[in-house]
OpenMM code with the backbone's topology and positions (N, CA, C; nanometers):
from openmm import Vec3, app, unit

residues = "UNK UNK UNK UNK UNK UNK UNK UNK UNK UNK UNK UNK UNK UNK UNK UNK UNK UNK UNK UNK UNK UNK UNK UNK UNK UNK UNK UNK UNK UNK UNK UNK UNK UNK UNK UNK UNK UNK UNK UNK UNK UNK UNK UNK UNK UNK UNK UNK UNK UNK UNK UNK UNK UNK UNK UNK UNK UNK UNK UNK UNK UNK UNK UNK UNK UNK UNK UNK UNK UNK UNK UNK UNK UNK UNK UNK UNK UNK UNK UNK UNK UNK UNK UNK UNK UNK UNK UNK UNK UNK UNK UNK UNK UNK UNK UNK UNK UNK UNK UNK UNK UNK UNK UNK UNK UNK".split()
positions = [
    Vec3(10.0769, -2.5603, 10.5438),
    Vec3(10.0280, -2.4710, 10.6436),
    Vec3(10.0318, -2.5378, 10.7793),
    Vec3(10.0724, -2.4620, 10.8825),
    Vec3(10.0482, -2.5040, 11.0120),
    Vec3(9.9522, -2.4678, 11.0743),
    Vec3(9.8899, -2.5987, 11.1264),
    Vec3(9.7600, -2.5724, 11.2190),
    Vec3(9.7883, -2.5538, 11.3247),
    Vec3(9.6788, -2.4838, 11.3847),
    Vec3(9.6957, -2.4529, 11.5410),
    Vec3(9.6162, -2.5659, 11.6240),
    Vec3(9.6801, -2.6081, 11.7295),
    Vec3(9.5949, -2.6435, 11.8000),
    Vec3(9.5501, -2.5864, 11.9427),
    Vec3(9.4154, -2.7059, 11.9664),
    Vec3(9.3267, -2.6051, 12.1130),
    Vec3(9.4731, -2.5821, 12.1859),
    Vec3(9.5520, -2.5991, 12.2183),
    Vec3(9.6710, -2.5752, 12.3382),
    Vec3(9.7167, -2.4749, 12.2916),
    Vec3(9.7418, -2.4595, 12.1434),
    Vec3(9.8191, -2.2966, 12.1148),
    Vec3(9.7230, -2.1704, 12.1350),
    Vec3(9.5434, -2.2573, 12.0956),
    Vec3(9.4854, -2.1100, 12.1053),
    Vec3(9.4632, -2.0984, 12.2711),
    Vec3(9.4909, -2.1453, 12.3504),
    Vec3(9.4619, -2.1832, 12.4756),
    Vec3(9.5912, -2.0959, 12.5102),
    Vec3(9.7184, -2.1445, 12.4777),
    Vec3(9.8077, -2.0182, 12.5097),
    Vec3(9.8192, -1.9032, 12.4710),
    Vec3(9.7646, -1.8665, 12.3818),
    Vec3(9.7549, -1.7523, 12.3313),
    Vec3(9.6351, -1.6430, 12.3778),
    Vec3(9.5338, -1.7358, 12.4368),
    Vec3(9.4250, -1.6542, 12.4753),
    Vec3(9.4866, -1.6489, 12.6587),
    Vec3(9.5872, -1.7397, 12.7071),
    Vec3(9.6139, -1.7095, 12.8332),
    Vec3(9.7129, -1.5797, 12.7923),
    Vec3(9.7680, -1.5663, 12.7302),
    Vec3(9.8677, -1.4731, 12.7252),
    Vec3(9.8252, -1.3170, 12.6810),
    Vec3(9.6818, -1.3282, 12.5896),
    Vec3(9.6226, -1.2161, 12.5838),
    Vec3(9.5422, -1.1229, 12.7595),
    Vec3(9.5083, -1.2556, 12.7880),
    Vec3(9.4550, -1.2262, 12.9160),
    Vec3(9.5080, -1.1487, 13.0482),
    Vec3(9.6701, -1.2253, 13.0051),
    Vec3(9.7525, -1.1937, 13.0978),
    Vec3(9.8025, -1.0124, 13.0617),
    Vec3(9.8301, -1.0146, 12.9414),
    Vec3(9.8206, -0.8970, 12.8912),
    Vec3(9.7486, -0.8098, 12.8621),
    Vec3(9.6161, -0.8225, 12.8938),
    Vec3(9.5007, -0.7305, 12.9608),
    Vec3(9.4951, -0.6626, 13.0841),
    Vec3(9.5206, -0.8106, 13.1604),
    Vec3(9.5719, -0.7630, 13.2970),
    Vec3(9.6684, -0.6858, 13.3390),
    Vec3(9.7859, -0.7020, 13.3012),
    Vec3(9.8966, -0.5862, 13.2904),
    Vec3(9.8545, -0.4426, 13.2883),
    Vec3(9.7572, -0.4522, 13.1660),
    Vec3(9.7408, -0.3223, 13.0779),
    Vec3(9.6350, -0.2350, 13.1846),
    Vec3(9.5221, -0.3438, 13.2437),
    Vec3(9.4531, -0.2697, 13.3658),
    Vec3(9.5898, -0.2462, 13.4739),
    Vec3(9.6304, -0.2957, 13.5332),
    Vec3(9.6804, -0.2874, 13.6396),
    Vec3(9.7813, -0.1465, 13.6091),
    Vec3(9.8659, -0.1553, 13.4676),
    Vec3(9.9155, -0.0224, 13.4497),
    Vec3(9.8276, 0.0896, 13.4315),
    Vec3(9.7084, 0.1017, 13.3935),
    Vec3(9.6203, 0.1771, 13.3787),
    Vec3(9.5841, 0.2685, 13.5283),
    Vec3(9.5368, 0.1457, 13.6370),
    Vec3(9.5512, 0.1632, 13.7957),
    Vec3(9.6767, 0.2571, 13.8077),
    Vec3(9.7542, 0.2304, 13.7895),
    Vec3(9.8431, 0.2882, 13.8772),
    Vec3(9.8981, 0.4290, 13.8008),
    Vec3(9.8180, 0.4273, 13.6570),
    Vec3(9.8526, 0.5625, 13.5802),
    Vec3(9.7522, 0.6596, 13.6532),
    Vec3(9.6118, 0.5749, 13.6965),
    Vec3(9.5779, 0.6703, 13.7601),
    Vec3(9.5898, 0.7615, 13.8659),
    Vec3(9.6115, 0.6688, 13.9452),
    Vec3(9.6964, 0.6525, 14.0829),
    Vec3(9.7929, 0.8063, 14.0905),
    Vec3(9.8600, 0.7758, 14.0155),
    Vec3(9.9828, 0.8676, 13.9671),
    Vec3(9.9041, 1.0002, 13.8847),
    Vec3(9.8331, 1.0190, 13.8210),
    Vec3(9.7676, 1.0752, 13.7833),
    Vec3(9.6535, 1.1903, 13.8892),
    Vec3(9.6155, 1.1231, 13.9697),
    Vec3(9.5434, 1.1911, 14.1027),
    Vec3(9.6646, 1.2260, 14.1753),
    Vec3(9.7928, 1.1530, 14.2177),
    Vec3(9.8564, 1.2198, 14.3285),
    Vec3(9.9284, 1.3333, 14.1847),
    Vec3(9.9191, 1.3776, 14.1142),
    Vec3(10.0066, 1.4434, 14.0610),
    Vec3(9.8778, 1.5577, 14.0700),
    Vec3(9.8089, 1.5666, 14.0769),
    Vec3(9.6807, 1.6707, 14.0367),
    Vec3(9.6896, 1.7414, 14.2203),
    Vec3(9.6610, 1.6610, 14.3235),
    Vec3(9.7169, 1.6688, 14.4396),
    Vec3(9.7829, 1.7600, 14.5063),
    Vec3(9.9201, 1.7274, 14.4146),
    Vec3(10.0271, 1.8150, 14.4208),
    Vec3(10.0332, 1.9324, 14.3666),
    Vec3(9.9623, 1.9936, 14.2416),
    Vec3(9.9109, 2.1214, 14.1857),
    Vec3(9.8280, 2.1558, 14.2303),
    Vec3(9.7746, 2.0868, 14.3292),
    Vec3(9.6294, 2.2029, 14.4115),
    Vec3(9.6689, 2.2300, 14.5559),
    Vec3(9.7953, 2.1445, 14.5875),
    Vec3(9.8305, 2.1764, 14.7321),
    Vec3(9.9690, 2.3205, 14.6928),
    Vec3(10.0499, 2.3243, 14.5472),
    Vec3(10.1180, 2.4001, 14.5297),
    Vec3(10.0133, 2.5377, 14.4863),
    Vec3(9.9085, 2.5219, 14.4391),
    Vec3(9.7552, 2.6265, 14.4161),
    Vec3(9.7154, 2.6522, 14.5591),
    Vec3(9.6961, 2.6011, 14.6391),
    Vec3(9.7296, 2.6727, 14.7638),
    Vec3(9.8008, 2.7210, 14.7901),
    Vec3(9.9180, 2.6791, 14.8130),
    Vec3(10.0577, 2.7584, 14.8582),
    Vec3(10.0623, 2.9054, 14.8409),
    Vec3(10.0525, 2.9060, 14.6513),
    Vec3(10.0736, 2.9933, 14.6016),
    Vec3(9.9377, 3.1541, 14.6633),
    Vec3(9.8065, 3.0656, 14.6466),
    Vec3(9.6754, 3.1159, 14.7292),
    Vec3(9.7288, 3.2100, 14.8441),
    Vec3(9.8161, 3.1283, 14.9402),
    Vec3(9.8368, 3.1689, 15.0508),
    Vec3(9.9549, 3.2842, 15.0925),
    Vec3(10.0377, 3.2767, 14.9623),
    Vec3(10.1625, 3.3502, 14.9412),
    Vec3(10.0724, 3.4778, 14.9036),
    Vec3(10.0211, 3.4810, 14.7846),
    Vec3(9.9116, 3.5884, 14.7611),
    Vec3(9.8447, 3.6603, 14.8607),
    Vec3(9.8130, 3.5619, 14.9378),
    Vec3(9.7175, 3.6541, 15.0376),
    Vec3(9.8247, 3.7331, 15.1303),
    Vec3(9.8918, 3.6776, 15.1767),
    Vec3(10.0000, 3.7842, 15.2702),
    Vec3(10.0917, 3.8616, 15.1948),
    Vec3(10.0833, 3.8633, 15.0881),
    Vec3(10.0862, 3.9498, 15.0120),
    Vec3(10.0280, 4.0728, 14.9898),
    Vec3(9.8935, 4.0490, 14.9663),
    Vec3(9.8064, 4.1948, 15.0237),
    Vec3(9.8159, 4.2072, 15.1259),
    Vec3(9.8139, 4.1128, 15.2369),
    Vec3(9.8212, 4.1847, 15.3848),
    Vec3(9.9248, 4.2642, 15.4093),
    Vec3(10.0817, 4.2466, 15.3192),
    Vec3(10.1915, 4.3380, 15.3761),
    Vec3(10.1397, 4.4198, 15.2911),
    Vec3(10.0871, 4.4388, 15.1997),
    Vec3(10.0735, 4.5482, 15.1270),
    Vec3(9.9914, 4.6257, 15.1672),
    Vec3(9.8465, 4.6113, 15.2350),
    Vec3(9.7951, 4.7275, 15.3117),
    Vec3(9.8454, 4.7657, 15.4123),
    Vec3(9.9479, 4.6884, 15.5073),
    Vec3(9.9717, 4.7154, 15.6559),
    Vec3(10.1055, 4.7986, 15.5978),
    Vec3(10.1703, 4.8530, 15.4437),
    Vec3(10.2634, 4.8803, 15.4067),
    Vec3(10.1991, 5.0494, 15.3808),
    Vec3(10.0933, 5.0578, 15.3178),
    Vec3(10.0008, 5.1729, 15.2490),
    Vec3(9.9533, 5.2172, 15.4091),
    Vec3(9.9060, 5.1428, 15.4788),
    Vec3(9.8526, 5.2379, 15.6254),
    Vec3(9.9810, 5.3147, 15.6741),
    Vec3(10.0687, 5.2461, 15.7276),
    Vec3(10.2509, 5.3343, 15.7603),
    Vec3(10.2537, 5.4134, 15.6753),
    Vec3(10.2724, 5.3970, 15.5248),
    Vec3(10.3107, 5.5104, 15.4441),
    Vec3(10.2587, 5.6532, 15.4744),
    Vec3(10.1212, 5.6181, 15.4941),
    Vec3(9.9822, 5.7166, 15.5096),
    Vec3(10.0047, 5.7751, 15.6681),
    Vec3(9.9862, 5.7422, 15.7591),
    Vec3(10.0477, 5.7355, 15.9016),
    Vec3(10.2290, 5.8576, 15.8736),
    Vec3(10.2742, 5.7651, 15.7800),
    Vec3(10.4235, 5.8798, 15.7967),
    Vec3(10.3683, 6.0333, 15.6897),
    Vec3(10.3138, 6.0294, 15.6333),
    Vec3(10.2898, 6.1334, 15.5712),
    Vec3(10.2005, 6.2250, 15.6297),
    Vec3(10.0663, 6.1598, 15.7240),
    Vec3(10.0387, 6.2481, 15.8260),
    Vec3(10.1318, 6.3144, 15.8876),
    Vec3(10.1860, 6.2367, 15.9726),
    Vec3(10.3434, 6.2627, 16.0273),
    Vec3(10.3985, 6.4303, 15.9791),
    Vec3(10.4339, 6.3931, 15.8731),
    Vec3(10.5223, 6.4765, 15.8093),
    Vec3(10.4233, 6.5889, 15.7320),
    Vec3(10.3200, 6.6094, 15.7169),
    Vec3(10.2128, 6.7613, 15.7061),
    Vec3(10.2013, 6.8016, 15.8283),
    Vec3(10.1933, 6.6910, 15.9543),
    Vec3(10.1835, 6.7747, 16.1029),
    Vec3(10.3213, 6.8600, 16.0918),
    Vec3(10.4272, 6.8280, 16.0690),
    Vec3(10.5657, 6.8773, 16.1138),
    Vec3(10.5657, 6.9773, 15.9997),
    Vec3(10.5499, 6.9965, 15.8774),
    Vec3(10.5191, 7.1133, 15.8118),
    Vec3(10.4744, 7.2062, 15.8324),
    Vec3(10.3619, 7.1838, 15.9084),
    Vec3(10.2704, 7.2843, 15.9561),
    Vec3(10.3177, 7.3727, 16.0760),
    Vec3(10.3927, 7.2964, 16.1708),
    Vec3(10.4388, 7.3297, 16.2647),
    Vec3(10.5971, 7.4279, 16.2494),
    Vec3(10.6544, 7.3595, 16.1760),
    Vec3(10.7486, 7.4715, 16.0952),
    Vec3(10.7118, 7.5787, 16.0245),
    Vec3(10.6063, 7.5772, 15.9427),
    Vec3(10.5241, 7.7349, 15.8761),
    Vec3(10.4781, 7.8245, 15.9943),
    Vec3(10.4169, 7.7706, 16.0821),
    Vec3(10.3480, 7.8302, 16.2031),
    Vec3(10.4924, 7.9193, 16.2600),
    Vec3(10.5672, 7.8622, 16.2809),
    Vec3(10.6742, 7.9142, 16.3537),
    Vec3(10.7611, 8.0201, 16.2657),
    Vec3(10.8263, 8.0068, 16.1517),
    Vec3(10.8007, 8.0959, 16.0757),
    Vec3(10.6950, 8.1848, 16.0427),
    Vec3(10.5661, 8.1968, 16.0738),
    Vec3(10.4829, 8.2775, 16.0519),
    Vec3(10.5085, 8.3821, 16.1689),
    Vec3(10.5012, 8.2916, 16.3221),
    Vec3(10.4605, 8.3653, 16.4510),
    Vec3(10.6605, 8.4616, 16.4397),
    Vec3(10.7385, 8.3562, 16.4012),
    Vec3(10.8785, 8.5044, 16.3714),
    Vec3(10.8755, 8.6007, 16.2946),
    Vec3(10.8394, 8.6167, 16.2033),
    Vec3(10.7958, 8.6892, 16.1048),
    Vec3(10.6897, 8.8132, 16.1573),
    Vec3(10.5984, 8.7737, 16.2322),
    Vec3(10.5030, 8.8624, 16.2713),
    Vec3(10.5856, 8.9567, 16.3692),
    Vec3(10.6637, 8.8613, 16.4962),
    Vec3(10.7481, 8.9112, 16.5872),
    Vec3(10.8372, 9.0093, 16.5212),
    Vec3(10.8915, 9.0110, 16.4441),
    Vec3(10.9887, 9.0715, 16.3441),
    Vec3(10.9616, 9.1806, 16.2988),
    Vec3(10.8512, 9.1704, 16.2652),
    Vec3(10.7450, 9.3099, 16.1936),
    Vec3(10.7045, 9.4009, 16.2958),
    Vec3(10.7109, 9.3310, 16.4301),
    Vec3(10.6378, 9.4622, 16.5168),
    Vec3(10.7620, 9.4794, 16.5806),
    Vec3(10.8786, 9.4047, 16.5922),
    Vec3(10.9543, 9.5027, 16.6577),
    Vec3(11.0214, 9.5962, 16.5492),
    Vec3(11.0292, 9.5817, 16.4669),
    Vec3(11.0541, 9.6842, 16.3501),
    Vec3(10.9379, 9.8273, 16.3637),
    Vec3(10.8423, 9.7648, 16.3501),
    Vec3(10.7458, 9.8732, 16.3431),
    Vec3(10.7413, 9.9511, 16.4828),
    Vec3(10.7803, 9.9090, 16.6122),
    Vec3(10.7800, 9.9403, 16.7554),
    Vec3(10.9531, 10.0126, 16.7656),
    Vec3(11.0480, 10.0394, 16.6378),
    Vec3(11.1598, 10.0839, 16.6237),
    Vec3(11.1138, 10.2171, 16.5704),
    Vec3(11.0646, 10.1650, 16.4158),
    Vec3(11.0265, 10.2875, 16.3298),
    Vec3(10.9572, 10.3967, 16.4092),
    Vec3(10.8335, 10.3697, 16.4600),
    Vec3(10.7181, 10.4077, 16.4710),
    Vec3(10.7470, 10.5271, 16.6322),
    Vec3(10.7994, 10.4185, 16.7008),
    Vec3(10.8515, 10.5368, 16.8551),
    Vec3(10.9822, 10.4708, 16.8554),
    Vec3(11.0759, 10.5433, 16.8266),
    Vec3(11.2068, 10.5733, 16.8150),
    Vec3(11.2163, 10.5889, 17.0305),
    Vec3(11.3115, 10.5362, 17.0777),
    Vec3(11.3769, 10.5612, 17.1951),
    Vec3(11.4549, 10.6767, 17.2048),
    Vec3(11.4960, 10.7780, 17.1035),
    Vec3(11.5748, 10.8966, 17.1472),
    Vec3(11.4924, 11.0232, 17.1223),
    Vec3(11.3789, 11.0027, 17.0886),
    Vec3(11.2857, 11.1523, 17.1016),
    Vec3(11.2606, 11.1212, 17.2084),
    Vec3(11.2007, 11.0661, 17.2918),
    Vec3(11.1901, 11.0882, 17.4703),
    Vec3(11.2240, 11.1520, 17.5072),
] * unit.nanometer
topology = app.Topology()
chain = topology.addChain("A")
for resn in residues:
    res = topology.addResidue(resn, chain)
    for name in ("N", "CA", "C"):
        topology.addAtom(name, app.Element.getBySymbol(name[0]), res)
């Protein structure tokens, strides 16, 4: 059997040590990496936040116009029935101002 001596366990406990250290220091920097990556999903969670929101904003300032043109367009309906109504009436009395007193019994 081979014995160890204090110098091997002496290297071996430097080399565990050293390899602790590593293991923190990679740990550090997993975190590291770990926070800027979280970072980056809450600054793209904004983004997205912010895309959303002007999103509804075109979408009501889209629904007010719509609403606005459809006023629009019942005013101009109305205004076309009216006018057809007031010809129509015109129509009827000169008909009835034909029928009614004829120009050649005079």
């Amino acid at each position: 059997m081979a014995q160890t001596t204090d110098t091997d366990i002496r290297e071996l406990k430097d080399l565990i040590l050293g390899l602790d250290k590593k293991i923190d220091a990679l740990d550090k920097k997993i975190e590291v990496s770990v926070a800027k990556t979280e970072e980056r999903f809450n600054s793209i969670d904004r983004r997205f936040d912010s895309v959303d929101q002007r999103i509804a904003d075109l979408d009501k300032s889209l629904n007010k116009r719509i609403d606005s043109l459809e006023q629009r367009a019942n005013g101009q309906e109305t205004r076309f029935w009216s006018l057809v109504a007031i010809l129509a009436t015109s129509l009827l009395g000169i008909i009835g101002k034909v029928v009614f007193f004829p120009v050649n019994k005079l």
